[in-house]
ZAFIBA-929915 format. One record per residue: residue number from 0; residue in one letter; y, x, z of N, C-alpha, C in turn. Coordinates in steps of 0.001 Angstrom, whole numbers, plus 500000, padded with zeros to 6 digits. Layout:
<atoms>
  seq  type     nyy     nxx     nzz    cayy    caxx    cazz     cyy     cxx     czz
  NUM     a       Y       X       Z       Y       X       Z       Y       X       Z
...
</atoms>
This chain:
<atoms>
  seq  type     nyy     nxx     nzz    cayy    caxx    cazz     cyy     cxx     czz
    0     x  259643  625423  685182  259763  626006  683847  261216  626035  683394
    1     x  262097  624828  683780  263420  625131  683142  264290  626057  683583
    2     x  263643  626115  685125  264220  626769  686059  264427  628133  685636
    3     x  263149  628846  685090  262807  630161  684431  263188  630380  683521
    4     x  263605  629346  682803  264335  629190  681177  265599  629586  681653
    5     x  266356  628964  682203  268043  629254  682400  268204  630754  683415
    6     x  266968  631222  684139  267380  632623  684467  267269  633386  683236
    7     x  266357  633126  682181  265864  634497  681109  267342  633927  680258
    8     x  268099  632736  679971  269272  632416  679303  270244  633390  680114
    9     x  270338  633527  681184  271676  633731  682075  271765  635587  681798
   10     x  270584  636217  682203  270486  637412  681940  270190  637723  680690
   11     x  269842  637381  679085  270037  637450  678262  271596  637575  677541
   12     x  272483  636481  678558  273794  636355  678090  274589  637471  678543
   13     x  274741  637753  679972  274672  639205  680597  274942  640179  679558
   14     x  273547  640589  679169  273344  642162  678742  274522  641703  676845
   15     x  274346  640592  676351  275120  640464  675372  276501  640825  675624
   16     x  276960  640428  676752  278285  640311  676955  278785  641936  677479
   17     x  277910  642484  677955  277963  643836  678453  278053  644583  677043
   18     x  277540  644433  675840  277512  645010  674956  277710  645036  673762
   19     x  279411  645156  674104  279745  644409  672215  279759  645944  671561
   20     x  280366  645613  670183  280300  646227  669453  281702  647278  669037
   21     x  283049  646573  669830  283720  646941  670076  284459  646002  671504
   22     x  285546  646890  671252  286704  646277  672803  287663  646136  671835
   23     x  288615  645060  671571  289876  645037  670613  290498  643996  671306
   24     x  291971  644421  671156  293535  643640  671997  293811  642781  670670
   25     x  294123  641604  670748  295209  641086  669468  296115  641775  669392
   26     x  296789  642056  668152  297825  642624  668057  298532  642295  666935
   27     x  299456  642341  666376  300301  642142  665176  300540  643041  664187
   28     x  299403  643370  663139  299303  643939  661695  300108  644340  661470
   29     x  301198  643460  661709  303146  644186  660591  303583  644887  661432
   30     x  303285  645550  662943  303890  646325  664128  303416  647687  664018
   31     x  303606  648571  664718  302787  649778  664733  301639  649530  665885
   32     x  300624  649820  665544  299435  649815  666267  298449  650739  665872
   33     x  297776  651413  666564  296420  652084  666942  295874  651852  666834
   34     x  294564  652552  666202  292973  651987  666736  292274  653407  666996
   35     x  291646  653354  668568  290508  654892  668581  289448  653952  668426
   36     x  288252  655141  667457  287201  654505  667482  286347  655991  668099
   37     x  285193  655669  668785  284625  656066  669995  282820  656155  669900
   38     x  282340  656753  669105  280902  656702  668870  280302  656988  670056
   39     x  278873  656728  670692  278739  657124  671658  277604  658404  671313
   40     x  277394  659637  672239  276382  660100  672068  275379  659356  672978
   41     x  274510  658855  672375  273674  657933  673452  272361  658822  673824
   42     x  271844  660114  672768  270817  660323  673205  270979  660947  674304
   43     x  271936  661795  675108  272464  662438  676372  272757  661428  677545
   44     x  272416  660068  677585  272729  659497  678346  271825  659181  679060
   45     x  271663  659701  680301  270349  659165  681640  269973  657247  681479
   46     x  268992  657523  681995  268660  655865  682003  268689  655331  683906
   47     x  269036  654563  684046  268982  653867  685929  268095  652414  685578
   48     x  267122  652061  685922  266392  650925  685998  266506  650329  684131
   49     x  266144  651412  683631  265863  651325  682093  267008  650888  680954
   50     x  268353  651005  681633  269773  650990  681232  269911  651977  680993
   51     x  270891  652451  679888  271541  653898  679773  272624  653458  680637
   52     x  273005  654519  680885  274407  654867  681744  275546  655343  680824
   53     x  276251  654513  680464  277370  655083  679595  278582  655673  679892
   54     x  279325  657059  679696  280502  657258  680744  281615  656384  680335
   55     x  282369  656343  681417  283454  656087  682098  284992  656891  681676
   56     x  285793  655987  681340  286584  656688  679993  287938  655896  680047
   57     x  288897  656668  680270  290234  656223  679952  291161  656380  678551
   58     x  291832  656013  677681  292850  656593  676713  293992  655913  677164
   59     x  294921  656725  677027  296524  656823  677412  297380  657180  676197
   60     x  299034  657143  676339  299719  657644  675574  300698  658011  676123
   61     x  301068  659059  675461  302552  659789  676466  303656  660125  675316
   62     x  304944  659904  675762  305965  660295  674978  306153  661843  675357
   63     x  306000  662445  674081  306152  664018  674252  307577  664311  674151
   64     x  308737  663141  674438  310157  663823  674982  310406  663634  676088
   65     x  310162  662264  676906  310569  661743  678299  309509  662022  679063
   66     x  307610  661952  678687  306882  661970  679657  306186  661037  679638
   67     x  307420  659459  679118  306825  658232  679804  305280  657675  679396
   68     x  304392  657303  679991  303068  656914  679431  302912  655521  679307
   69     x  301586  655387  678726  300834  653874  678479  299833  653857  678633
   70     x  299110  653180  679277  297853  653209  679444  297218  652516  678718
   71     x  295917  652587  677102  295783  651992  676391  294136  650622  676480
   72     x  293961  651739  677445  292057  651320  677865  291812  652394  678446
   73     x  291118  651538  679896  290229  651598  680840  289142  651256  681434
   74     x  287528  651895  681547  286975  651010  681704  286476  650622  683098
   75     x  285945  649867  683031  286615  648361  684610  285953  649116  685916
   76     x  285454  650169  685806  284511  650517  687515  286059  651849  687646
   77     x  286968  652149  686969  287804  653170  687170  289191  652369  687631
   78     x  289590  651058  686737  290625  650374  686794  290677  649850  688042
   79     x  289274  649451  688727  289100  648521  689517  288416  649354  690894
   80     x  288396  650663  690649  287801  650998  692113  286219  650148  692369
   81     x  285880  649884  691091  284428  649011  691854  283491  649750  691702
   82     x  282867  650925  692309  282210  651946  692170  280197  651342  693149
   83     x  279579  652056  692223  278412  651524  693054  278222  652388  694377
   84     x  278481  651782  695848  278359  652579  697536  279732  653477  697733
   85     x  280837  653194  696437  282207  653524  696834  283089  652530  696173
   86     x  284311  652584  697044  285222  651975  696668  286328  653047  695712
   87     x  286252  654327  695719  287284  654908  694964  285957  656636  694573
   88     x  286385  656932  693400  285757  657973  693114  287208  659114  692102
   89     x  287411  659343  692710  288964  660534  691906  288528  661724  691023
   90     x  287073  661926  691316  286709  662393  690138  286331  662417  689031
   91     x  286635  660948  688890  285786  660430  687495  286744  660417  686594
   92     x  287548  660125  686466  288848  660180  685597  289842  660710  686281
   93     x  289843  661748  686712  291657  662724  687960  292642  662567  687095
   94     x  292725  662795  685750  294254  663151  685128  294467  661883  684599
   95     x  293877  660407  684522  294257  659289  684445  294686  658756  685573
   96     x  293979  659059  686913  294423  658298  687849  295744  659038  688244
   97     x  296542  660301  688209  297216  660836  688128  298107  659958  687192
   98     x  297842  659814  685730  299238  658470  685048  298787  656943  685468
   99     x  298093  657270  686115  297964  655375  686794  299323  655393  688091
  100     x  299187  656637  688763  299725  656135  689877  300896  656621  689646
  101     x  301886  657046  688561  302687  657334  687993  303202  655696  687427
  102     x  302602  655327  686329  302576  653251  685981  303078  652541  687038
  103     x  302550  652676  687822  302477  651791  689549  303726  651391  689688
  104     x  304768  652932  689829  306130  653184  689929  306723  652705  689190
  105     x  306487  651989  688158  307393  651429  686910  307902  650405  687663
  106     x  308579  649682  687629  309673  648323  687418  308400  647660  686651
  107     x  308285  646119  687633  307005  645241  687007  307272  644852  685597
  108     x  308628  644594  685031  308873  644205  684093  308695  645275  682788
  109     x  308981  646439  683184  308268  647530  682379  306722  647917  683101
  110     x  305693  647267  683529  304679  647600  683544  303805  647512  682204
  111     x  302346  648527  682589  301978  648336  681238  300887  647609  681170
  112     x  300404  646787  680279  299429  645737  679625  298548  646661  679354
  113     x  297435  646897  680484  296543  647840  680013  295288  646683  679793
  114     x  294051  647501  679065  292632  646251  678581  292282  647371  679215
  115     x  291160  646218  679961  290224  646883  680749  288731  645984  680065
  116     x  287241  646919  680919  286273  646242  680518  285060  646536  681148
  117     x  284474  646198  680962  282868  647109  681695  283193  647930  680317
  118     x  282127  648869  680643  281750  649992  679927  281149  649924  678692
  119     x  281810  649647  677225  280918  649342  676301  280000  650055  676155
  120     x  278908  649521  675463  277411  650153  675143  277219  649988  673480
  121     x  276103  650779  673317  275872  650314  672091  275995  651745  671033
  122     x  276275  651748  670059  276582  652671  669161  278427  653023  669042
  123     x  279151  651980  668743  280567  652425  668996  281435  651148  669160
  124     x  282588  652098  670122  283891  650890  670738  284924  651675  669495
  125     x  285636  650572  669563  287203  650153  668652  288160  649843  669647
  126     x  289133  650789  670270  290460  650211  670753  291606  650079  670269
  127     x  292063  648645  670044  293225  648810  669313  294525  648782  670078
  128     x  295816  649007  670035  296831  648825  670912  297919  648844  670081
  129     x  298858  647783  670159  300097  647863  669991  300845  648532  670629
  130     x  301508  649405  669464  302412  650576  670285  303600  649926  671116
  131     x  303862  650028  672162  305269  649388  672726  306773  649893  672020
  132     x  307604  648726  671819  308982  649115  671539  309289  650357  672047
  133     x  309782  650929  673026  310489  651889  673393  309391  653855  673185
  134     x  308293  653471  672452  307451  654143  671886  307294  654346  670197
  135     x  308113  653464  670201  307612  653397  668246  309169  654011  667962
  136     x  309032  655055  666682  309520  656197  666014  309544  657711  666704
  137     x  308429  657375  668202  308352  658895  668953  307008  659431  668685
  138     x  307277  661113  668892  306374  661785  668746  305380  661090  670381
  139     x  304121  660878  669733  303357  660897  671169  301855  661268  671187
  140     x  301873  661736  672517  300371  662618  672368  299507  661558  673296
  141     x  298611  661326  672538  297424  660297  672832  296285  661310  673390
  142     x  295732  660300  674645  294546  661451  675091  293581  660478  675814
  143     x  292018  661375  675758  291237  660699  676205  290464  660822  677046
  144     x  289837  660525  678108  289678  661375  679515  288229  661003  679687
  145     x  287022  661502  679160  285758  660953  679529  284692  661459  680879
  146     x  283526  660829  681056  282915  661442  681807  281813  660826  682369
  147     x  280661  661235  682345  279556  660640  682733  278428  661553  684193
  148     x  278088  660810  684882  277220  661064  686613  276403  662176  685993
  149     x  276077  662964  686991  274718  663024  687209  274685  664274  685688
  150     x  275356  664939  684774  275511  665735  684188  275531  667135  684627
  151     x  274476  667833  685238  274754  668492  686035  274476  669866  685197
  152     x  274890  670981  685519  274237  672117  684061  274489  673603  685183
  153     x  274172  674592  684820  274068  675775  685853  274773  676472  686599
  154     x  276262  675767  686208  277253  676151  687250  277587  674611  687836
  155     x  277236  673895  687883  277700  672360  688042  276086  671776  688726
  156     x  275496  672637  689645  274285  672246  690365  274048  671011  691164
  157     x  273287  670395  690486  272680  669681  691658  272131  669889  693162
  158     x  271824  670987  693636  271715  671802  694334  272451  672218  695095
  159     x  273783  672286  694588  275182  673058  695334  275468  672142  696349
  160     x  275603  672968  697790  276039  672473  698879  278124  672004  698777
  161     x  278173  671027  699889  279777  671123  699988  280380  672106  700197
  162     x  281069  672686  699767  282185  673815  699862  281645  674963  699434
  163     x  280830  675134  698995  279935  676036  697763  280834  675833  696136
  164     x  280793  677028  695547  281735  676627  693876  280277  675958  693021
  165     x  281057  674858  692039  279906  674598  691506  279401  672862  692401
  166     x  279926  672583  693410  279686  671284  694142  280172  670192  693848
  167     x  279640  669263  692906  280033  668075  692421  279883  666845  692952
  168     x  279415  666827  694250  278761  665304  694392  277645  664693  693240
  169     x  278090  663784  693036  277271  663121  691817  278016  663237  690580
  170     x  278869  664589  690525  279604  663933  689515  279188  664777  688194
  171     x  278075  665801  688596  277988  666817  687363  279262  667586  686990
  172     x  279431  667468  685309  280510  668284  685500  281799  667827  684983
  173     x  283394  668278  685159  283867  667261  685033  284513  666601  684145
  174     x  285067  665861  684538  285688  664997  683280  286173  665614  681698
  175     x  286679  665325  680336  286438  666053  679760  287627  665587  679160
  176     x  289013  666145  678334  290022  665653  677992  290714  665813  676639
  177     x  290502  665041  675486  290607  664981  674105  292052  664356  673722
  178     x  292782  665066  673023  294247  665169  672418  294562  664769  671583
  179     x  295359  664012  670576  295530  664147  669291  297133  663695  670122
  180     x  298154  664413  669017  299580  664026  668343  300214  663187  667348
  181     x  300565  662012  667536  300773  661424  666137  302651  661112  665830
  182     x  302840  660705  664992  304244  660504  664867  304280  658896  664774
  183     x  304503  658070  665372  304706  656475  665204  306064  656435  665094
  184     x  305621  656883  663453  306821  656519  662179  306748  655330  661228
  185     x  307060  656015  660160  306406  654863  658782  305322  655611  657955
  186     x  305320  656259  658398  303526  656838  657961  302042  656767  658224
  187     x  301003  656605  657638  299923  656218  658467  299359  657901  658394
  188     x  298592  657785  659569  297947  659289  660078  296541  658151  660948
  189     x  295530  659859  660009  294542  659644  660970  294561  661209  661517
  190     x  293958  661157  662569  293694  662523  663665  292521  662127  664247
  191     x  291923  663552  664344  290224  663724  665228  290825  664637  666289
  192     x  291112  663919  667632  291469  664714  669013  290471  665893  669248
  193     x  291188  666448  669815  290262  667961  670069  290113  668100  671826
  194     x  289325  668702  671931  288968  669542  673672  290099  669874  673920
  195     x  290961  669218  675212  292032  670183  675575  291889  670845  677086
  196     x  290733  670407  677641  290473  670655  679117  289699  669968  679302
  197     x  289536  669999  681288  289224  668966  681732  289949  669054  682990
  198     x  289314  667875  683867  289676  667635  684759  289399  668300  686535
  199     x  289946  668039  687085  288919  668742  688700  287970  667766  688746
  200     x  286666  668603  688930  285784  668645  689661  285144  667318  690889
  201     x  286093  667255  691553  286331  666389  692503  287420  665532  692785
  202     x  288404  665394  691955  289378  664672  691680  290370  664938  693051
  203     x  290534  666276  693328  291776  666758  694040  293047  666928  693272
  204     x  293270  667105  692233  294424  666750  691645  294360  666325  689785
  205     x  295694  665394  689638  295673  665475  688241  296070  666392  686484
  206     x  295528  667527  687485  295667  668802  686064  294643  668781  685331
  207     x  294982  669285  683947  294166  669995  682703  293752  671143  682686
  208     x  292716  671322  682804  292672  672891  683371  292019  673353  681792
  209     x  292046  674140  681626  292362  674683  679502  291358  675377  679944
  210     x  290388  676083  681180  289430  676800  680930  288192  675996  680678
  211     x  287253  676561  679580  286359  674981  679220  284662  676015  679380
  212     x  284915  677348  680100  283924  678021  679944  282537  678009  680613
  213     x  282717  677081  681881  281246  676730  682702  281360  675192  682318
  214     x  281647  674621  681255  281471  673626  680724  280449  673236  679343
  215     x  279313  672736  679394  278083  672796  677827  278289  671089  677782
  216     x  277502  670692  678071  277364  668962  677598  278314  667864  677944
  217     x  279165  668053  678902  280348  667250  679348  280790  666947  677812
  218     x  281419  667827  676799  282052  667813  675706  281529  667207  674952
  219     x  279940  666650  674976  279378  665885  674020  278986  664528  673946
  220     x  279433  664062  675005  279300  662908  675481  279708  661762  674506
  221     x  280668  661999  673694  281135  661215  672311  280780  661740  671108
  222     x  280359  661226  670243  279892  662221  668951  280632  661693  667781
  223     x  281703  661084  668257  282956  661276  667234  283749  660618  667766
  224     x  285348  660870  667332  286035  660422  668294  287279  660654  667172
  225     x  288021  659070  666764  289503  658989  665558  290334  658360  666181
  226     x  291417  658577  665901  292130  657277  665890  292825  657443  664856
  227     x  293474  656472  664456  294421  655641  662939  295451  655197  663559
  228     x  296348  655696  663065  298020  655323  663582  298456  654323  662033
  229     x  298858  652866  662316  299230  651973  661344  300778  651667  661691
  230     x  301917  652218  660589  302755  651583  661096  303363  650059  660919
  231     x  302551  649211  660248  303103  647958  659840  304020  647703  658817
  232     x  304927  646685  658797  306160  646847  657885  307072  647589  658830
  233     x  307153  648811  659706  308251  649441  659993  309067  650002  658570
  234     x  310016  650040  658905  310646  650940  657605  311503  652510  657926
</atoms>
């Protein structure tokens, strides 16, 4: 009996821990810092052994004078290559792993402090991030790279053989890529990122491709999506 007690404790603790309510970094109030908040659309989400399947989702930041990026949150089966019967999947996030392996190249001492996680669940995640020094008073374009299996729709067949158009593997269709611009000044701004693309298909390279036209439910996968730019006591 106790025995049965501490398995229904162990997997009870599990699914808690799998499912907070948000993902949040400490950070310092008086600094400039971020927060995206991330609703999920849950009724679009398949179920696997009576789990929803939640997608798989990067946000980044890029300086819109130099290029240079940040990686703000990642979640842990993309960061980590721990894929279920693969070790690497390039289509699940292409234009993140594209500024991942861009990061890599940094000087360790300028590497970036990215949060990683399993995949929150639930109704909605909170990421917060302290903007880095050599980022705060620049224009920068924040973006968000989502994407969930098995989304498959009439040009994005389940059906479609390899090397047929329209052939996803498991990946349905693909990744989906949301924008906003902010100024990390002394002003606070909120922005609702918009559709700016997506990604390949199969994660052959890391472009935005701006055509969004054999694309329907990929785009809905979040059913709201902010972030809040705080600049602290900057002056």
């Amino acid at each position: 009996m106790k025995k049965a007690c501490s398995v229904i404790i162990i997997i009870i603790a599990a699914l808690v821990s799998c499912n907070p309510a948000a993902v949040k970094k400490d950070i310092d109030q008086e600094k400039p810092h971020i927060a995206v908040t991330l609703t999920f659309n849950t009724d679009m989400y398949k179920s696997i052994m009576l789990k929803k399947v939640y997608p798989t989702y990067a946000i980044w930041a890029v300086d819109t004078k130099t290029g240079a990026t940040a990686t703000i949150y990642v979640t842990g089966k993309a960061a980590k290559g721990a894929w279920m019967m693969a070790d690497e999947r390039p289509s699940s996030l292409p234009v993140w792993f594209g500024v991942r392996r861009k990061e890599k190249a940094i000087p360790e001492k300028h590497a970036v402090d990215v949060v990683t996680s399993a995949t929150p669940s639930g109704n909605t995640a909170i990421h917060s991030w302290q903007i880095p020094e050599r980022m705060i008073g620049k224009k920068l374009d924040i973006y968000l790279e989502g994407n969930i299996s098995f989304d498959y729709n009439e040009f994005y067949t389940k059906s479609a053989k390899k090397g047929e158009p329209g052939y996803s593997d498991v990946n349905g269709q693909p990744s989906v890529i949301w924008l906003a611009t902010i100024e990390a000044g002394v002003k606070r701004i909120e922005k609702s990122p918009v559709i700016a693309g997506h990604g390949h298909m199969r994660g052959d390279n890391a472009d935005i491709d701006t055509d969004m036209s054999k694309i329907t439910t990929a785009g809905e996968i979040f059913q709201y999506v902010g972030i809040v730019y705080e600049p602290g006591s900057v002056k």
